[in-house]
Structures are given as structure tokens and as C-alpha cells.
C-alpha positions as CSV (number, residue, x, y, z in Angstrom):
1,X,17.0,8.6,-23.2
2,X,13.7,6.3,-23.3
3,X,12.2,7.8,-20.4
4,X,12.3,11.5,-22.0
5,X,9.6,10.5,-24.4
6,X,7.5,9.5,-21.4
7,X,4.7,12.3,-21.6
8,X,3.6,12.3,-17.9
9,X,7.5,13.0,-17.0
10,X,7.8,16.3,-16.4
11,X,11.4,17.0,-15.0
12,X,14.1,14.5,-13.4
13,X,17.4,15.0,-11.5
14,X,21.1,13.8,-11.8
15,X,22.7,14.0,-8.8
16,X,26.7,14.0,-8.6
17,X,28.7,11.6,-6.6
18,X,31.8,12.8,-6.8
19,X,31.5,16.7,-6.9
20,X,28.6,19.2,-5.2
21,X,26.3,19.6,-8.3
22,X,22.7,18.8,-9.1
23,X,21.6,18.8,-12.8
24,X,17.6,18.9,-12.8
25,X,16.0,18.9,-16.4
26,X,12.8,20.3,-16.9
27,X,10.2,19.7,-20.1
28,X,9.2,23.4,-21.2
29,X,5.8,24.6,-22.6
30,X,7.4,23.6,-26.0
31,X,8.0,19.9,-24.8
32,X,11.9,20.0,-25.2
33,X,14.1,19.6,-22.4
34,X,16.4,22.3,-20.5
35,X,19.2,21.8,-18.0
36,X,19.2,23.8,-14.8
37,X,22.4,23.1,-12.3
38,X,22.7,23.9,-8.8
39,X,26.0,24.2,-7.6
40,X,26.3,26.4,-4.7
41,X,26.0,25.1,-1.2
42,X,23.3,28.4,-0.6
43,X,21.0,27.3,-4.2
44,X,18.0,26.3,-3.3
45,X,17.3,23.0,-5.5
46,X,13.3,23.0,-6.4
47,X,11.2,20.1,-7.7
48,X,7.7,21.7,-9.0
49,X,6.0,18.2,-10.1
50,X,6.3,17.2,-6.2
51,X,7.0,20.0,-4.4
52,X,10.1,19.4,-3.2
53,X,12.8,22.1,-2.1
54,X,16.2,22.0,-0.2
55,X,19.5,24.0,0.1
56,X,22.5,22.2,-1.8
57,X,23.9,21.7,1.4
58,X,20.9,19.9,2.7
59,X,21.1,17.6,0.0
60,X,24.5,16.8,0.4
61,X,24.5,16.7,4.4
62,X,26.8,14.3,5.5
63,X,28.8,13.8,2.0
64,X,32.5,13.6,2.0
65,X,34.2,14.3,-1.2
């Protein structure tokens, strides 16, 4: 994906439309990318690069699947 070579980019989120899940990737130390999900309504989703946090439920407030 042409934005994962983008050096400044250090982690980006997929949010799900159709089921409760959030996949956030994150560059580590080593510059490759890992997967972290969120799932649970309880998780607490975090964004470090702009200090961003919620619940799952939060996110999805008001979502009807």
C-alpha cells in the first residue's frame, strides 16, 4: 500500500462497517508494520501519534449493524 512507505506515517486505522472491529497498524522500531484489532465493546482503541483514545463502544455509538 503506497502510503506504507511514507516515513512520517507512523500507524493508521481500518475501521469496519459492517461488523464491531477496528484494525490499527502500527510501524515498529524495526520499520515493519503490525496489526493490532480491537474487537470488544470494553477495548480501549489507542492512537499514540495523536493521542487519541476511546472504548469500542464509543467509537461505534450510534451504529446499527
Amino acid at each position: 500500500i503506497d502510503y506504507q512507505v511514507m516515513d512520517t506515517l507512523q500507524e493508521y486505522v481500518l475501521i469496519n462497517t459492517k461488523r464491531r472491529r477496528i484494525d490499527c497498524f502500527r510501524r515498529n522500531e524495526q520499520g515493519l508494520w503490525v496489526l493490532q484489532f480491537y474487537s470488544a465493546e470494553q477495548d480501549f482503541f489507542r492512537l499514540y501519534s495523536v493521542d487519541f483514545e476511546a472504548t469500542i463502544a464509543e467509537v461505534y455509538e450510534d451504529v446499527v449493524f
